[in-house]
C-alpha positions as CSV (number, residue, x, y, z in Angstrom):
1,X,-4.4,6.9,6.2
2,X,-7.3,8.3,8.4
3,X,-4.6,9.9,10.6
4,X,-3.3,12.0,8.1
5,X,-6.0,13.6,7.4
6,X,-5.7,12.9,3.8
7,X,-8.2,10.1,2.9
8,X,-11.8,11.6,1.9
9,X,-14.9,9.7,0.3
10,X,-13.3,10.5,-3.3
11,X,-10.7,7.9,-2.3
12,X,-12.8,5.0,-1.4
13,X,-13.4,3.8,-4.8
14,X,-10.0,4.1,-5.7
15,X,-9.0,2.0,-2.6
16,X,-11.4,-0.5,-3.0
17,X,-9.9,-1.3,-6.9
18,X,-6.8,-1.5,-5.3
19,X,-7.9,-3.9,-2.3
20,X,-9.7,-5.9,-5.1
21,X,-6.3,-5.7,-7.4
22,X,-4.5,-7.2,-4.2
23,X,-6.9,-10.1,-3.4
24,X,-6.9,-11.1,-6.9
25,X,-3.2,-10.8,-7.4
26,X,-2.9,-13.1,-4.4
27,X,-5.2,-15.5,-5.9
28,X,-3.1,-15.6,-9.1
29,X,0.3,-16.0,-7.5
30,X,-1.3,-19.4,-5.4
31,X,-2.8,-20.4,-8.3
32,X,1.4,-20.2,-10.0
33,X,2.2,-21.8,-6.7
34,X,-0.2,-24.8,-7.0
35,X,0.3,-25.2,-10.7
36,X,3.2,-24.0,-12.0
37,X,4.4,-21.3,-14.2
38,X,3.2,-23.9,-17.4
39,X,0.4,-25.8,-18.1
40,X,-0.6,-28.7,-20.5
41,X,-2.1,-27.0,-23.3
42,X,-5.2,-29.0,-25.7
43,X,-2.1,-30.2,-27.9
44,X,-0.9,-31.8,-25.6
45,X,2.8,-29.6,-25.1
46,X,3.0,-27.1,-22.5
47,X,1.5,-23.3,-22.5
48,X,1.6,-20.7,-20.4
49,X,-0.8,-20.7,-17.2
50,X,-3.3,-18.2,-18.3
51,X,-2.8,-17.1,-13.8
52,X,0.8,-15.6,-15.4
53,X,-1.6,-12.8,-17.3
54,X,-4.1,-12.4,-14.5
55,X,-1.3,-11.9,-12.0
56,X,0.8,-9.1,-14.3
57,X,-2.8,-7.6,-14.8
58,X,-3.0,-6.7,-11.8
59,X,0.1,-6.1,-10.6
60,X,-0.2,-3.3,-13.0
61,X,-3.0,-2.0,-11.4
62,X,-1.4,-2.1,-7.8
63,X,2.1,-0.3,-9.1
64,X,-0.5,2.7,-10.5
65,X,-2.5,2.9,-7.3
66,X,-0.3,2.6,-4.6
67,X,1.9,5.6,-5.1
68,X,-1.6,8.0,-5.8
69,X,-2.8,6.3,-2.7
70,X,0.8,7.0,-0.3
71,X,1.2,3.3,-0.1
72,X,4.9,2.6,-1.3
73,X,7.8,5.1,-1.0
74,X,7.8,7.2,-3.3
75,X,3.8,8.2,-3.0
76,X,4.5,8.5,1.0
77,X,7.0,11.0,0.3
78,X,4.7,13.1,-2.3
79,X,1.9,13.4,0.5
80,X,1.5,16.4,1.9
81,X,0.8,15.1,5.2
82,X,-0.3,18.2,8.0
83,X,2.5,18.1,11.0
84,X,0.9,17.2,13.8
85,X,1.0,19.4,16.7
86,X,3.3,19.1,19.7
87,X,1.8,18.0,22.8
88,X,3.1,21.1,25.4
89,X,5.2,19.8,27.6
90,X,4.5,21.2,31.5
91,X,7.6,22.0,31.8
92,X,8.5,23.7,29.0
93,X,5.2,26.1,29.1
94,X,6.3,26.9,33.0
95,X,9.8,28.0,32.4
96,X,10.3,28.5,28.3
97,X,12.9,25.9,28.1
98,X,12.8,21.7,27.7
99,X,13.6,20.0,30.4
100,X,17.2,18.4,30.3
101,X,17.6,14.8,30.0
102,X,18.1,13.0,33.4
103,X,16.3,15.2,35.3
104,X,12.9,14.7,36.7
């Protein structure tokens, strides 16, 4: 993100709450992992593991920041990203033309 040019110190917070979304998202989905999708609930039959919530939580948070932050797709392709500028080429700043391939 530094390369483009494009992250400033009015994104940090915003890309720590999603760094912080991701770890705990993680955390929830090994929890899932370990325990299952269900649990035994204080009746005894079986509820949902409260990780399920924690882990949709969150993903929610991810899906909203990523795209505002150019990290999936769709928010990559909506970033106005500067062109970098081309190196000259000896070459071409000699004689006005690129050099054709194979020759050296």
């Amino acid at each position: 993100m530094e390369q483009t040019g494009l992250l400033t110190n009015a994104d940090v917070d915003e890309l720590a709450v999603y760094a912080d979304a991701v770890a705990k998202y993680a955390q929830a989905t090994q929890e899932l992992e370990r325990d299952g999708l269900t649990i035994a609930g204080a009746q005894g039959g079986r509820i949902q593991h409260p990780a399920v919530l924690v882990a949709t939580k969150y993903a929610q948070i991810i899906a909203k920041l990523a795209p505002r932050l150019g990290l999936d797709p769709s928010g990559r392709a909506s970033l106005a990203i500067p062109k970098r500028e081309k190196k000259a080429d000896p070459f071409e700043e000699r004689f006005g033309v690129p050099p054709r391939a194979g020759s050296a």
